[in-house]
C-alpha positions in Angstrom: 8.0 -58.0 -119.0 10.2 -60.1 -116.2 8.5 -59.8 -113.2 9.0 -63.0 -111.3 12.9 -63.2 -110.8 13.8 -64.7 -114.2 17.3 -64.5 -115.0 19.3 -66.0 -118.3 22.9 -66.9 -117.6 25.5 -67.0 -121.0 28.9 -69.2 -120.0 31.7 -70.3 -121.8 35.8 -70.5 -121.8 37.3 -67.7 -123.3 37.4 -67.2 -126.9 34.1 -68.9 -127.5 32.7 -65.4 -128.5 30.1 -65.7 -125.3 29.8 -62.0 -125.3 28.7 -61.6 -128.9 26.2 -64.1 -128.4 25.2 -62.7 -125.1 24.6 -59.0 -126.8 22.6 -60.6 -129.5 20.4 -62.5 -127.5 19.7 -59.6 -124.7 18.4 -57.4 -128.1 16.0 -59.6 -129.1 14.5 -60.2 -125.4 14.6 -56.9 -124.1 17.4 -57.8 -122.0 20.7 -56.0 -120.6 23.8 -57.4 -120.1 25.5 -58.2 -116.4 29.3 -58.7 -116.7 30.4 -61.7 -114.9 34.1 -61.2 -115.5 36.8 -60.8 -112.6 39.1 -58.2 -114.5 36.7 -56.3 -116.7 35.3 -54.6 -113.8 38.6 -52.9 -113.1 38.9 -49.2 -115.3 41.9 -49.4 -117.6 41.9 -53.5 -118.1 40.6 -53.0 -121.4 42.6 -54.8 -124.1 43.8 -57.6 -122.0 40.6 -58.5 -120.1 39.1 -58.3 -123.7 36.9 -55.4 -122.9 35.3 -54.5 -126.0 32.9 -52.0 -125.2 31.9 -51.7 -129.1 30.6 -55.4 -128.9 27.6 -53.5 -126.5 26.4 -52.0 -130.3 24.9 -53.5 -133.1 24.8 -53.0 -136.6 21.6 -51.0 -136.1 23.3 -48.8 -133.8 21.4 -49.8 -131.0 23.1 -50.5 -127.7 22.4 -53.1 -125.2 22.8 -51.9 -121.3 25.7 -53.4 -119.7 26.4 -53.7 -116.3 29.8 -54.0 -113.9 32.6 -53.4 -116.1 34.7 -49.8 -115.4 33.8 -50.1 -112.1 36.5 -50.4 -109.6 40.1 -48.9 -110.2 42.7 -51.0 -110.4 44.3 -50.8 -107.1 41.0 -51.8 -104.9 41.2 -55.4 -103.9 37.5 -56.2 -105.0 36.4 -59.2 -104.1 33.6 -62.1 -103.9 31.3 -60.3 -101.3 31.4 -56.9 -103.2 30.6 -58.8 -106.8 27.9 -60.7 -105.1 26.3 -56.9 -103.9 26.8 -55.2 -106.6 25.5 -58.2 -109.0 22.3 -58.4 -107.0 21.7 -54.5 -107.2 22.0 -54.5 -111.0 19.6 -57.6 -111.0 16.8 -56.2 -108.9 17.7 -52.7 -111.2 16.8 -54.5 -114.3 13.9 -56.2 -113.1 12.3 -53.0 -111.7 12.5 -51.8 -115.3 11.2 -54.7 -116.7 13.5 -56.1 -118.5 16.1 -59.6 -118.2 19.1 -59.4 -116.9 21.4 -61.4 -119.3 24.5 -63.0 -117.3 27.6 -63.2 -118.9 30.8 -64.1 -118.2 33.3 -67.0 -117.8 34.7 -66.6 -114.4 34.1 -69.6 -112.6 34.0 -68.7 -109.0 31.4 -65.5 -109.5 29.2 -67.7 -111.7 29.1 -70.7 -108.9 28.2 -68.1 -106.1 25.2 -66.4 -108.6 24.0 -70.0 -109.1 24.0 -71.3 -105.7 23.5 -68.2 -103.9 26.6 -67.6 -101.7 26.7 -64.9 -99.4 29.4 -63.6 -97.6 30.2 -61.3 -94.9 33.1 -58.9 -94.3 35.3 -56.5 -96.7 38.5 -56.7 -98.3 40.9 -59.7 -97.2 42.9 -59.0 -93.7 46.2 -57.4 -95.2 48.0 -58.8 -92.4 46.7 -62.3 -92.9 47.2 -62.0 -96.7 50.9 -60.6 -96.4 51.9 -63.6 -94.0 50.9 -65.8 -96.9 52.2 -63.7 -99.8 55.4 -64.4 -98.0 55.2 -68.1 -98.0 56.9 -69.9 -100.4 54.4 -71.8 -103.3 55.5 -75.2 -101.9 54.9 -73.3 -98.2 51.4 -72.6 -99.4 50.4 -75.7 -101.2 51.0 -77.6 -97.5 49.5 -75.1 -96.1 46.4 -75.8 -98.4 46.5 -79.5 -98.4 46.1 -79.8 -94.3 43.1 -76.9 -94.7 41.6 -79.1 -98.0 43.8 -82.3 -98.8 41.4 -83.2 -102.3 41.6 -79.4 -103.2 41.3 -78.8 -107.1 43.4 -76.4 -107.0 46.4 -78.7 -105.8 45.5 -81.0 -108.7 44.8 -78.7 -111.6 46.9 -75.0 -110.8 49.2 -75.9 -108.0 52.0 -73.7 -109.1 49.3 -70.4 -109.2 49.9 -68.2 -105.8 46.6 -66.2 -106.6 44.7 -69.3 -106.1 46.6 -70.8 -103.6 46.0 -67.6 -101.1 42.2 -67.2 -101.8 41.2 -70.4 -101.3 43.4 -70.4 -97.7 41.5 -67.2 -97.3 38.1 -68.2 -97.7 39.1 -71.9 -95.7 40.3 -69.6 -92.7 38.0 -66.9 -91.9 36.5 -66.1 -88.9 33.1 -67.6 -87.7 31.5 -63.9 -88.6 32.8 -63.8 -92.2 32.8 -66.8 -93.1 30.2 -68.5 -96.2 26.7 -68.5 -94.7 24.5 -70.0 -97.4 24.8 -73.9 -98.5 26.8 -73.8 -101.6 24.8 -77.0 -103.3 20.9 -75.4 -102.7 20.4 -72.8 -106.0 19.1 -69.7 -105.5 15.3 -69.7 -104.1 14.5 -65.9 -105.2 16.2 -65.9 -109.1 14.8 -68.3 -111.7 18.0 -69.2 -114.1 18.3 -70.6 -117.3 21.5 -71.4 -117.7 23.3 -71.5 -121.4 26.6 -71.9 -122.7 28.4 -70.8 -126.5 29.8 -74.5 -127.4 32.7 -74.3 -129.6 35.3 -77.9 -130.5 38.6 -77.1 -128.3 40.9 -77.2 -131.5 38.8 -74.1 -132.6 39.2 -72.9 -129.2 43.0 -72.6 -129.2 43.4 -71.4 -132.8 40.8 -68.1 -131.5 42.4 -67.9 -128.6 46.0 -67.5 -130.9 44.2 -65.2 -133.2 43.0 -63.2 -130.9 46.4 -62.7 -128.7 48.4 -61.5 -131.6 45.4 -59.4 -132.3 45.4 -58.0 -129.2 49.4 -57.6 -128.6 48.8 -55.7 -132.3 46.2 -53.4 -130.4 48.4 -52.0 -128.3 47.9 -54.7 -125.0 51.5 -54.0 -123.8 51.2 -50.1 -123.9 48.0 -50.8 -122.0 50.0 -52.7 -119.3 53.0 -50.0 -119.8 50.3 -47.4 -118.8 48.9 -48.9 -116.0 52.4 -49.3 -114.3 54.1 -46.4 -115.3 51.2 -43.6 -115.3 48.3 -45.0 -112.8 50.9 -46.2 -110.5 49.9 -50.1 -110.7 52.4 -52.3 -109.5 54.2 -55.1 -111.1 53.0 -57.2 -108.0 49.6 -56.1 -108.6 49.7 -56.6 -112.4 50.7 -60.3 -112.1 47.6 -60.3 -109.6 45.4 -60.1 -112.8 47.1 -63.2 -114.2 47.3 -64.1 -117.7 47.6 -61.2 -120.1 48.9 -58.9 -117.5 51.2 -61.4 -115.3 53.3 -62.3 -118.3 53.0 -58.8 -119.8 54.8 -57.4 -116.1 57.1 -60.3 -116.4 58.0 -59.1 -120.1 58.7 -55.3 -119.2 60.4 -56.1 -116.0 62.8 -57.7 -118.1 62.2 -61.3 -117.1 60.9 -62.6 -120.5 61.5 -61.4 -123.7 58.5 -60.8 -125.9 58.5 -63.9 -128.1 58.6 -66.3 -124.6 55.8 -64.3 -123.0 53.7 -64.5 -126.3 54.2 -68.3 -126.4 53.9 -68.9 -122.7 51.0 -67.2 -122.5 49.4 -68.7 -125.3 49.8 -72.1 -123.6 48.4 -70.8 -120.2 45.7 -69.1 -121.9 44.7 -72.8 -123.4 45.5 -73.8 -120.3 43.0 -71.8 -118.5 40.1 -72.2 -121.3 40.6 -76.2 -120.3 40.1 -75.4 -116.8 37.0 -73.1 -117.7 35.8 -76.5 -119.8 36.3 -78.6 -116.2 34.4 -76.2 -114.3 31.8 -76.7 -116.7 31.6 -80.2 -116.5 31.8 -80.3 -112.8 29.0 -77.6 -112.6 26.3 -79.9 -115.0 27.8 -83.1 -112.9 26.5 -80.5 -109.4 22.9 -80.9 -110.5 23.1 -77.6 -113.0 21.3 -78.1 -116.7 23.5 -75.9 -118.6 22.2 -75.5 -122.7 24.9 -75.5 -124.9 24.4 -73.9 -128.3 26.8 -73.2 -131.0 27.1 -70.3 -132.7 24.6 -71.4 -135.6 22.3 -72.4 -133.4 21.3 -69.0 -132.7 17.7 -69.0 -132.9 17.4 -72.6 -130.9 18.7 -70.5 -127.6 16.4 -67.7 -128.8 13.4 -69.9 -128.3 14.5 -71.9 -125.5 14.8 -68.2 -123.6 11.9 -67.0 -124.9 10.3 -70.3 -123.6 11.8 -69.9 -120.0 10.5 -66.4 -119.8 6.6 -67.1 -120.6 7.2 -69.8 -117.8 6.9 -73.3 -120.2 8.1 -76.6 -119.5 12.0 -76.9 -120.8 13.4 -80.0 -122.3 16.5 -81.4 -120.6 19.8 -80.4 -122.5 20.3 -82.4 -125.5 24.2 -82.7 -124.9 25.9 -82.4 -121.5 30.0 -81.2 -121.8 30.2 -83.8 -118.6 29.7 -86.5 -121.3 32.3 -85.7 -124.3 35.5 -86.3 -123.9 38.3 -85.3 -126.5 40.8 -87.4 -125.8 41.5 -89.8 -122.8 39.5 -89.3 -119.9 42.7 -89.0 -117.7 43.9 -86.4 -119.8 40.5 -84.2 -119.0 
């Protein structure tokens, strides 16, 4: 029984196999699963968002409950202040049944706004606002952003990505009414978290992350992104929205790159991305959060440690902190 707002959060950067992990835990707790990933809520991102629905089932055929995936179409421009709604509504759902809610989920900005409690007013983005910048140029926009925020991460570390370049103008340029109302460094005072991530060496990071494309491109992931454009209407424009898997998948079938330069383009931007997840990380533990880090064979170690949290004991400080290992120069990090 979880009656006092206890929540268990799973992170990692992609490939780590989070979600496995995540499943397995949630069974053994009586826990269900909250999705904390910006594409698989959208119906019909399956392959490439890595929505593997089976993954919900175990060998015993029971299935853990899982929570906001399938559940926006692809055209609605979902954002922050919806995923923070609907987030807290599955919470409070799975604590009225008495069971954990199990977080899981690698997307940086929706895990920092769980964590420290953001909330937001307003809807969708101001299409007006968002066209004016759509038709900037990406040296337009990075100015743009560097009067609004002049030490902006996103200048140093994606400065060339349009998608991040017009959300963070966004959210540095709304209206007094809309704008973030909580204080983004004071953690939630109704949830209780206990924070974890799937720890896996990078070099074993890139060669899943390989595996797994080709695995995925052998699935059927470009009939997927065929289907979506040419049968549910999404746009190319929209597609590249999505980023990764589905930016250089439009690109492809536009006719822009042939396949073997968006296969190894995208493998480099998917590593890319994994080391920008591992930043995040870093900078998160460096903000004051404990995160746990467990690899895969330590199993039973984060079994305890939750099962620990949840009868309300005493937790040991993390044995190893990401913030501290470096693999390789630190400038390079």
């Amino acid at each position: 029984m979880n009656d006092d707002g206890k929540v268990i959060v799973i992170l990692g950067p992609t490939a780590s196999g989070k979600t496995a992990f995540g499943v397995r835990l949630a069974s053994r707790i009586g826990g269900e699963i909250v999705s904390v990933d910006s594409r698989q809520l959208y119906r019909g991102l399956d392959i490439g968002s890595g929505k593997d629905i089976a993954e919900y089932t175990l060998p015993s055929g029971e299935t853990v409950g899982h929570h906001l995936i399938d559940i926006a179409e692809p055209d609605h421009p979902y954002n922050l202040a919806e995923f923070m709604r609907d987030c807290r509504n599955a919470v409070e759902k799975i604590h009225a049944e008495g069971h954990v809610p199990v977080l899981v989920g690698g997307s940086a900005l929706y895990l920092d706004a769980i964590l420290h409690n953001y909330s937001l007013q307003g809807g969708a983005p101001d299409p007006v606002r968002r066209a004016a910048l759509r038709a900037l140029s990406t040296e337009g926009l990075r100015e743009k952003l560097r009067v609004l925020e002049p030490a902006s991460e996103i200048l140093l570390r994606e400065p060339e990505n349009r998608t991040r370049l017009i959300r963070r103008i966004e959210m540095l340029t709304l209206p007094p009414d809309e704008a973030l109302l909580s204080n983004a460094n004071a953690p939630s005072g109704k949830w209780r978290f206990l924070v974890t991530g799937v720890l896996r060496d990078r070099a074993e990071i890139h060669c899943r992350i390989e595996k797994r494309l080709d695995e995925r491109f052998a699935s059927g992931m470009l009939d997927e992104a065929r289907h979506l454009h040419d049968e549910k209407g999404v746009s190319w424009e929209r597609l590249e929205f999505f980023g990764l898997e589905y930016r250089y998948m439009a690109l492809h079938l536009q006719g822009k790159l042939s396949f073997q330069e968006m296969r190894d383009q995208l493998l480099i931007r998917i590593r890319q991305f994994a080391k920008r997840q591992d930043s995040w990380f870093r900078n998160m533990e460096r903000n004051g959060i404990a995160i746990h880090w467990f690899r895969e064979t330590e199993f039973e170690q984060a079994l305890a440690l939750s099962r620990d949290f949840l009868e309300g004991k005493t937790l040991p400080e993390p044995a190893f902190k990401l913030s501290e290992t470096f693999y390789g120069p630190r400038s390079s990090d």
